[in-house]
C-alpha positions as CSV (number, residue, x, y, z in Angstrom):
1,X,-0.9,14.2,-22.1
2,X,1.8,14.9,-19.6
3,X,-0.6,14.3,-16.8
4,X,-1.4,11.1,-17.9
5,X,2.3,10.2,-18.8
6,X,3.1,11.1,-15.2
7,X,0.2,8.7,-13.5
8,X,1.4,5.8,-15.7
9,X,5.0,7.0,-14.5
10,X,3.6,7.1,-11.2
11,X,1.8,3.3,-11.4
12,X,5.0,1.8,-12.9
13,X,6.9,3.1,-9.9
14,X,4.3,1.6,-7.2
15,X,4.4,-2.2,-9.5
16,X,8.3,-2.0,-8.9
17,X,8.3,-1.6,-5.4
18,X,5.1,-4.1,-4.6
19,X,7.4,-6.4,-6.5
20,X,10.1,-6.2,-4.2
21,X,9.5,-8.7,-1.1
22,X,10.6,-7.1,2.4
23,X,13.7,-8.7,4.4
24,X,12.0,-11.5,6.1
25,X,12.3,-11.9,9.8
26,X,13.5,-14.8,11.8
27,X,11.2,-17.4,11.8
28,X,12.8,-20.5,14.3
29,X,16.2,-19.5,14.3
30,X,16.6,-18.8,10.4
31,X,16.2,-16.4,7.3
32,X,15.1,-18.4,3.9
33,X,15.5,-16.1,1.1
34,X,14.0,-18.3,-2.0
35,X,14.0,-17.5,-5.4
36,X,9.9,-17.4,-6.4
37,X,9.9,-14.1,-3.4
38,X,12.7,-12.0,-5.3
39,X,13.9,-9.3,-5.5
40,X,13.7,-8.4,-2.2
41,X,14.3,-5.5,-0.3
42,X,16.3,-4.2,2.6
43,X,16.5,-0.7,3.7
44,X,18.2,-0.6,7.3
45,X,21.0,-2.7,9.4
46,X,19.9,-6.4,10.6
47,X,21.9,-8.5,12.7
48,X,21.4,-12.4,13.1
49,X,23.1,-13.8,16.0
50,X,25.0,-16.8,16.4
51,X,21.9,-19.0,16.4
52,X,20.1,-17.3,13.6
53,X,21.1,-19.6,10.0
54,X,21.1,-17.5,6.7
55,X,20.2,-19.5,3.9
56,X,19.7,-17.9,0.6
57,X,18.6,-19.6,-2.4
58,X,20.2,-19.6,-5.8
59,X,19.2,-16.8,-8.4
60,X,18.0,-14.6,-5.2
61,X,18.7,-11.0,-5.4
62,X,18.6,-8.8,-2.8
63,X,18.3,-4.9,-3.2
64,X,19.9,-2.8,-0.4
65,X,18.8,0.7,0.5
66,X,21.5,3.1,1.5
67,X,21.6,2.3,5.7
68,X,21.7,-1.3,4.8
69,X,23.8,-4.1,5.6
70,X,24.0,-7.4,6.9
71,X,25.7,-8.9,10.0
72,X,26.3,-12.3,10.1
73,X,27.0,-14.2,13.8
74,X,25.3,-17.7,12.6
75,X,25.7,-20.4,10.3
76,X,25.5,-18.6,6.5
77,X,24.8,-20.8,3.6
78,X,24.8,-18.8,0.3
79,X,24.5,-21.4,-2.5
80,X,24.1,-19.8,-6.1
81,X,25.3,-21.3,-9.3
82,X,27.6,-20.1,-11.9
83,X,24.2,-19.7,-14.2
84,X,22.0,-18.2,-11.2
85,X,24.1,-16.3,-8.7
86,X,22.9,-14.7,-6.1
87,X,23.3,-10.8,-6.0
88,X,23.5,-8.3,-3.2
89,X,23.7,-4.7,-4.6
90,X,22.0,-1.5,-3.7
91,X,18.4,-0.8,-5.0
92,X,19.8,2.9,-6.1
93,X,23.0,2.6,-8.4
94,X,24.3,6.0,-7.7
95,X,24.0,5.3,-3.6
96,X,26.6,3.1,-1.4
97,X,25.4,0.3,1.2
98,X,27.5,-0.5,4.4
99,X,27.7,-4.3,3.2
100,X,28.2,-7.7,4.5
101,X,30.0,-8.6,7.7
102,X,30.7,-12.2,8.5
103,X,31.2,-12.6,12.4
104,X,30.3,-16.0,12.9
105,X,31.7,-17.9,15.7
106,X,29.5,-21.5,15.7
107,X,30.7,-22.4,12.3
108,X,32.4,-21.9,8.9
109,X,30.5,-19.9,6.5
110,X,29.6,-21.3,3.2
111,X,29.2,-18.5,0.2
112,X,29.0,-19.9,-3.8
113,X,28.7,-17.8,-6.9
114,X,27.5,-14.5,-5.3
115,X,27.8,-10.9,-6.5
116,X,28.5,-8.2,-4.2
117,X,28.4,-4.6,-5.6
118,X,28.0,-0.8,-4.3
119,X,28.9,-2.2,-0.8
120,X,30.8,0.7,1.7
121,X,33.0,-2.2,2.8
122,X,32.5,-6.2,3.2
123,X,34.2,-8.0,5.9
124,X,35.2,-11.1,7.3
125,X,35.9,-10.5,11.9
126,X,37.4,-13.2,13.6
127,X,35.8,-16.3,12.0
128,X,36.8,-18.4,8.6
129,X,34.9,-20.0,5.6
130,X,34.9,-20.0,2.4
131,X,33.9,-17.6,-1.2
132,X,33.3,-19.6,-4.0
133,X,33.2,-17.8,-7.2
134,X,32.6,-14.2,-5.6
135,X,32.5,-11.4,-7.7
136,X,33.3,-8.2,-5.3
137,X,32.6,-5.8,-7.8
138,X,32.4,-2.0,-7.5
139,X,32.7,-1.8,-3.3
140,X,34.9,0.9,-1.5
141,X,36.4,-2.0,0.3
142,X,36.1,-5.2,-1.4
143,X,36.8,-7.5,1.3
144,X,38.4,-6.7,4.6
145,X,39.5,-9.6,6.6
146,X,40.6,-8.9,10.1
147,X,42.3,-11.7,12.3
148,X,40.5,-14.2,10.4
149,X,42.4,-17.8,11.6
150,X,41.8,-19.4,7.7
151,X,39.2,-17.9,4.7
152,X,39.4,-19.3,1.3
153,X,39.3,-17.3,-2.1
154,X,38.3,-20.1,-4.8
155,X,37.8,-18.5,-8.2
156,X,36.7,-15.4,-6.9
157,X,37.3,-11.8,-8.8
158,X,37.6,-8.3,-7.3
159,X,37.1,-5.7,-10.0
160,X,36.2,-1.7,-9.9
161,X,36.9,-1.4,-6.2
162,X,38.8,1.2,-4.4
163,X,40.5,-1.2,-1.9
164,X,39.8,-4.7,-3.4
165,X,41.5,-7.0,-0.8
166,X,42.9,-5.8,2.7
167,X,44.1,-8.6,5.4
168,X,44.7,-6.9,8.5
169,X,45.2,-10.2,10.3
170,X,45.0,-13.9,9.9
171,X,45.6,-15.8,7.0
172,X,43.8,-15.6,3.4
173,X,44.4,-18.8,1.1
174,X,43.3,-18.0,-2.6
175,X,43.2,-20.3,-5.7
176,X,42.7,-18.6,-9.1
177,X,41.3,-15.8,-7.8
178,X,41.9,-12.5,-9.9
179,X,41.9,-8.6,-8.5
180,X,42.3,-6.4,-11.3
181,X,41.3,-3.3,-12.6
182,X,40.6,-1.9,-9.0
183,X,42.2,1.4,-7.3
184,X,44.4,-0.6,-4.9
185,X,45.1,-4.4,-5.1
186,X,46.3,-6.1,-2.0
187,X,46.9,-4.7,1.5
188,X,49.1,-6.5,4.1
189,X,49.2,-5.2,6.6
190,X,51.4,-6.9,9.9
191,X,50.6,-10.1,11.1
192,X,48.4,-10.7,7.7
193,X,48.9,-12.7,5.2
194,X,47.9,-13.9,2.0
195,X,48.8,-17.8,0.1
196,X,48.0,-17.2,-3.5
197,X,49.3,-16.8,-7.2
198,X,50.2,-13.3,-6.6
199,X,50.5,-13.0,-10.6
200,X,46.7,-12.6,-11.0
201,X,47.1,-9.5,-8.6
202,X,47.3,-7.2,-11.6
203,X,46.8,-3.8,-14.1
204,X,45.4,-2.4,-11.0
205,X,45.7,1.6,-10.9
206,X,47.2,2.9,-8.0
207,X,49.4,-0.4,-6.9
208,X,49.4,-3.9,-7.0
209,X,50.1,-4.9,-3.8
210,X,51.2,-3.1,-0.3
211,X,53.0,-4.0,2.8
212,X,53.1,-2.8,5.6
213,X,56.0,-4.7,6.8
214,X,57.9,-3.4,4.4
215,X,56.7,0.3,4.8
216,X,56.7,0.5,8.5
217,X,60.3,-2.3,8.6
218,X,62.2,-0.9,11.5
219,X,59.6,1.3,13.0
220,X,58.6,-1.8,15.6
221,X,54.8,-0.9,15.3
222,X,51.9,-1.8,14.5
223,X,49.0,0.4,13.0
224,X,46.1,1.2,15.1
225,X,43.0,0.9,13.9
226,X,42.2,4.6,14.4
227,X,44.4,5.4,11.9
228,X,44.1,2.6,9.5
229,X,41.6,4.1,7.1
230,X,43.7,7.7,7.3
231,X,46.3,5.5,6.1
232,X,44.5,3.6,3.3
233,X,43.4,6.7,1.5
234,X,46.6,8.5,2.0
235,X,48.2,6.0,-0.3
């Protein structure tokens, strides 16, 4: 009885993961992820240069094994809907991925009604676009946006994440966009900054919202990025 409850255990198992369609490779200068080949799976680091499109279908989810993540130097189109989102989250719950890193230079990105969860840290280098109904949910760092000229927040929610939102430079413009019920809400730190109803920056658990201006005012320096995590988890 228990040998035959482990082999069906054992061909359930080996279904699941023949379901689950590998990361496709660039085929003439683009990634298609479509809906009718998901789930799919990812288990290591890709990078797609600055020629190299993403385009991800609505209702596509993509599982990421712990070593995963994403980096983004081309054109990225993400376009779920509110009713079929498209979801990035690790293929084991209890395991971490190291996320999604936007570092395009050719042109905006483009990113609708997506979930990211279990991500190490997300982040936006250098470049601008816009998240569209974004749920950053469950991530050590939400989003971290670093001398970013212009990115857009449009109904997005942060939720369950240690750090939901830190701006290290550049300029974040949000629009009903609510971070609560993470560890920290927003981080400023000099030379960021955020446009936004700061009233839907709330019920967070550790604090709302920091600034470094304020922390550091008088001290006539900025923090390195050597220290910047120490001083994140030191809060």
């Amino acid at each position: 009885m228990l040998q035959r409850l482990f082999l069906s255990l054992t061909l359930f198992a080996a279904v699941s993961f023949a379901g689950e369609m590998p990361f496709p490779q660039v085929e003439k200068g683009k990634v298609s992820l479509k809906v009718k080949d998901s789930p799919y799976i990812l288990e290591q680091g890709v990078v797609l240069s600055n020629t190299d499109t993403l385009d991800v279908e609505a209702g596509v989810t993509v599982l990421m094994g712990e070593y995963a993540k994403l980096m983004l130097r081309g054109p990225v189109m993400i376009s779920g809907t509110e009713a079929s989102p498209v979801v990035f989250r690790s293929a084991d719950s209890s395991e971490s991925w190291n996320g999604l890193h936007f570092v395009s230079s050719s042109k905006p990105f483009e990113v609708k009604n997506l979930v990211v969860e279990n991500a190490f840290r997300n982040t936006v280098f250098r470049t601008r676009g816009t998240f569209e109904n974004v749920h950053f949910v469950n991530n050590y760092y939400g989003l971290w946006v670093d001398e970013s000229p212009e990115v857009f927040l449009l109904k997005c929610e942060f939720v369950r994440n240690r750090f939901a939102l830190s701006v290290r430079g550049g300029k974040v413009l949000s629009a009903d966009t609510k971070i609560s019920g993470n560890v920290y809400g927003l981080y400023l730190e000099a030379g960021g900054s955020f446009d936004g109803d700061k009233s839907l920056i709330k019920d967070n658990l550790e604090a709302d919202t920091r600034n470094e201006s304020d922390e550091l005012s008088g001290a006539g320096k900025r923090v390195s990025r050597s220290v910047w995590q120490r001083i994140e988890t030191g809060f």
